[in-house]
C-alpha positions as CSV (number, residue, x, y, z in Angstrom):
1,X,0.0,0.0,0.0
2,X,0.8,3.4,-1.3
3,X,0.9,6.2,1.5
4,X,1.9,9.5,0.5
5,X,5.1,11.3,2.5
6,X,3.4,14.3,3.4
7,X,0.5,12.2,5.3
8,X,3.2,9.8,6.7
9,X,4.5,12.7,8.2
10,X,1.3,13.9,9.7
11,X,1.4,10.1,11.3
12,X,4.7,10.7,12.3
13,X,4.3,13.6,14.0
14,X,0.3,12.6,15.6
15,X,2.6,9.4,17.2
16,X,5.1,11.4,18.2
17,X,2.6,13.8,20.2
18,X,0.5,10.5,21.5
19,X,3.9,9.2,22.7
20,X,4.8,12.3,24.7
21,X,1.6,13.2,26.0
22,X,1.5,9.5,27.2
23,X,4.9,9.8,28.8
24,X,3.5,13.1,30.4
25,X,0.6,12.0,31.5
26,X,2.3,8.2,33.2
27,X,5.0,11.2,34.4
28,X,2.2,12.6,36.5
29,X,0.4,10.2,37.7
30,X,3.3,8.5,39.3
31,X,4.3,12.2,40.9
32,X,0.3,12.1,42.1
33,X,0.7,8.8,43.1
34,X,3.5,9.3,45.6
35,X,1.7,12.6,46.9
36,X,-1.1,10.2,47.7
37,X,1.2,7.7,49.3
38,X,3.3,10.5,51.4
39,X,-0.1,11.6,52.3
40,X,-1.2,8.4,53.6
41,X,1.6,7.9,55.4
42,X,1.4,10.8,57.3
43,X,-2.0,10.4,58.5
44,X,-1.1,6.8,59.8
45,X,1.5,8.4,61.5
46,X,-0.8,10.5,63.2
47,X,-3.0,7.9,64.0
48,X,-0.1,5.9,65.4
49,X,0.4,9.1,67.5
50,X,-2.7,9.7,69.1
51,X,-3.0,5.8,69.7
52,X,-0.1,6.2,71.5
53,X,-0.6,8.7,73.8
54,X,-4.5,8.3,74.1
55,X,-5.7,7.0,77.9
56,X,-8.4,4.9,77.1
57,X,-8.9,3.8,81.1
58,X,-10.3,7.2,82.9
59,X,-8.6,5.5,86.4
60,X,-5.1,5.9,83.9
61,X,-5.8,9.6,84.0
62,X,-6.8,10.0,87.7
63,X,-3.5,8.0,88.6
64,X,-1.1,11.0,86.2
65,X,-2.8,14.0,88.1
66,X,-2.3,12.2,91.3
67,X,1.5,12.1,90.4
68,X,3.3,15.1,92.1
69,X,4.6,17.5,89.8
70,X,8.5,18.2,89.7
71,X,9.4,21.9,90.4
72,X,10.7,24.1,87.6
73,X,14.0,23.8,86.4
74,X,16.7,26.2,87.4
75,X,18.1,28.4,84.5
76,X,21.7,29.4,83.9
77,X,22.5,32.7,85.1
78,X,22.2,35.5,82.6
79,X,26.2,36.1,80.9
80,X,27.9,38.8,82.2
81,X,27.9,41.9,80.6
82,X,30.4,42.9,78.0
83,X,33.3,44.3,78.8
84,X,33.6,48.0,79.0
85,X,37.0,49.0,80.2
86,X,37.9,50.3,76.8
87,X,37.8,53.9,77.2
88,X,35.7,56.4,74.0
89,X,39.2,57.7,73.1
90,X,40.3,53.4,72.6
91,X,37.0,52.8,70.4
92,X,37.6,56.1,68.1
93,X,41.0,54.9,67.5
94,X,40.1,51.6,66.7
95,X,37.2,52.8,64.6
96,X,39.7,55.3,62.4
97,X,41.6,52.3,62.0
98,X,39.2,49.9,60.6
99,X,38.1,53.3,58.2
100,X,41.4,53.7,57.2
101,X,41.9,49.8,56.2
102,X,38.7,50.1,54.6
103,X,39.9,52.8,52.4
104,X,42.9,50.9,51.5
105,X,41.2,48.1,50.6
106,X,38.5,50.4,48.4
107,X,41.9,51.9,46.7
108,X,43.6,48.6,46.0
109,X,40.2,47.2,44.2
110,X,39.9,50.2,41.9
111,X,44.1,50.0,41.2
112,X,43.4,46.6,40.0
113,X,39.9,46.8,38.0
């Protein structure tokens, strides 16, 4: 049978497009599918969870309140504060150094570019 180029090409390209849309389409339900799963798994975590920790005996509960609560814990002493022998005259100094270097710097970037 006789099938003229210009329509096997149309064929061609239509299989081409079936092909890619199918790939697409398997592409996304398998992303879909794993949402689902993930999804799943999370609420049977959950339920796992609350199983857990759920009293299902109300003489359970009455026994936990009748246990005698522990006091608060202590917390570490705030840190001392900074250190502020350094006199203004020390900081300005230190701050026209640090201006100065920074300047140098700014001066040996523009040498080179």
């Amino acid at each position: 049978m006789f099938v003229p180029e210009a329509e096997r090409d149309d064929v061609d390209h239509a299989l081409a497009h079936a092909r890619t849309s199918a790939r697409q389409t398997k592409e996304q339900n398998v992303a879909l599918q794993a949402c689902e799963d993930r999804r799943q798994g999370f609420e049977e975590g959950l339920k796992q969870g609350w199983t857990a920790f759920t009293i299902e005996d109300p003489t359970d509960l009455e026994l936990i309140e009748a246990e005698p609560k522990q006091p608060p814990r202590k917390s570490n002493p705030p840190p001392p504060p900074p250190d502020t022998s350094r006199s203004e005259a020390e900081a300005a100094r230190v701050l026209l150094e640090i201006t100065e270097w920074e300047r140098l710097r700014v001066k040996s970037q523009e040498a080179v570019a």
